[in-house]
C-alpha positions in Angstrom: -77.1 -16.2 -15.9 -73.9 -15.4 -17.4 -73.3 -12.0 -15.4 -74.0 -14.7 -12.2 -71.4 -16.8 -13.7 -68.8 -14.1 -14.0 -69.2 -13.5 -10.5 -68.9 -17.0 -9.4 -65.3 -16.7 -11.5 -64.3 -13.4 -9.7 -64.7 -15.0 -6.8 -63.0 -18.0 -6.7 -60.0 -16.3 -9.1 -56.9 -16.5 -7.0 -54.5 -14.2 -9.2 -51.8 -14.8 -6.7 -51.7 -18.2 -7.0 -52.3 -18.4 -10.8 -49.3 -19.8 -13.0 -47.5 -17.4 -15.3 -47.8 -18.4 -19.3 -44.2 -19.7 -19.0 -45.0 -22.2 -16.5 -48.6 -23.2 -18.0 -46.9 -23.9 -21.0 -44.4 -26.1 -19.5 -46.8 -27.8 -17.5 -48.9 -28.2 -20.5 -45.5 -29.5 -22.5 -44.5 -31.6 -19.8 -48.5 -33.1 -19.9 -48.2 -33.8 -23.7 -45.0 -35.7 -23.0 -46.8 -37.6 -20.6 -50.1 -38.4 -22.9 -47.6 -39.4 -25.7 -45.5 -42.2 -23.2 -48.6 -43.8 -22.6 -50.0 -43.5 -25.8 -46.5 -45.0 -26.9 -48.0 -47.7 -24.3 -50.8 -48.7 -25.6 -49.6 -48.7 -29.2 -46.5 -51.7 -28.2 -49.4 -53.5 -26.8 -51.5 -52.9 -29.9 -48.3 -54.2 -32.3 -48.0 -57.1 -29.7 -51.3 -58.2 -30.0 -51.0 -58.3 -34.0 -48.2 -60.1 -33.6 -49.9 -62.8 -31.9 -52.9 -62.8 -34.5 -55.5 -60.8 -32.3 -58.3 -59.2 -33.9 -57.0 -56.2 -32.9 -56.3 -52.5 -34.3 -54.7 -48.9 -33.4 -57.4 -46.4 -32.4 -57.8 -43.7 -34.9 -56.9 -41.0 -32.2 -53.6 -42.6 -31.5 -50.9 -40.3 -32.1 -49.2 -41.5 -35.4 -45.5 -40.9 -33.5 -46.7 -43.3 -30.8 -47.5 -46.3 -33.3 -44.7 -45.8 -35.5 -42.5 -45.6 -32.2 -40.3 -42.5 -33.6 -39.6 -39.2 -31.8 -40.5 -35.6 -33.8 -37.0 -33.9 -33.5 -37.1 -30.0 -34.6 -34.5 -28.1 -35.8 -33.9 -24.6 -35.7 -34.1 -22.8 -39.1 -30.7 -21.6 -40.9 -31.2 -18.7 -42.8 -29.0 -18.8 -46.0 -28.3 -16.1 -48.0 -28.2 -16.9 -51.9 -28.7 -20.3 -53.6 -28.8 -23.4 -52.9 -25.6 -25.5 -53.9 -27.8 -27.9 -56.0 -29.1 -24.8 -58.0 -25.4 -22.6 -58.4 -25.5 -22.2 -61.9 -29.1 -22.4 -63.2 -30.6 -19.5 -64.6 -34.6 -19.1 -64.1 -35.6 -21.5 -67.0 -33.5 -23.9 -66.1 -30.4 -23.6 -68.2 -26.7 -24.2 -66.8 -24.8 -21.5 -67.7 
């Protein structure tokens, strides 16, 4: 059965036509973008509906971005070389020197 599957696959495979990684992962970015405006959606609706007492409540799948309404911004690490400001001046246990 699964050699019949494999062949099945091989045939209808259209290598030329497939999407590099690059573009399947934007796609697949562009998607989640997508899933997260609706979700964004449904959650206003959700806070609307408590607002006007509803017995109403978020889904437990909802994506915790979409109810609080805030965007995930990411930031590039900076590698810094030796301490951190806050710590100039502290020895290992702790003592200014």
């Amino acid at each position: 059965m699964i050699a019949r599957l494999d062949a099945l696959i091989s045939e209808e495979a259209d290598d030329k036509a497939a999407l590099s990684t690059a573009d399947r992962q934007r796609q697949a970015a562009q998607m989640q973008g997508h899933l997260l405006a609706i979700e964004r959606d449904i959650a206003w609706l959700v806070w609307r509906g408590l607002d006007e007492r509803l017995p109403i409540w978020f889904a437990a799948d909802l994506n915790p971005a979409a109810i609080l309404q805030c965007t995930l911004v990411m930031r590039p690490v900076v590698e810094r070389r030796g301490s951190s400001p806050e710590h100039a001046g502290y020895n290992l246990f702790g003592r200014r020197r």
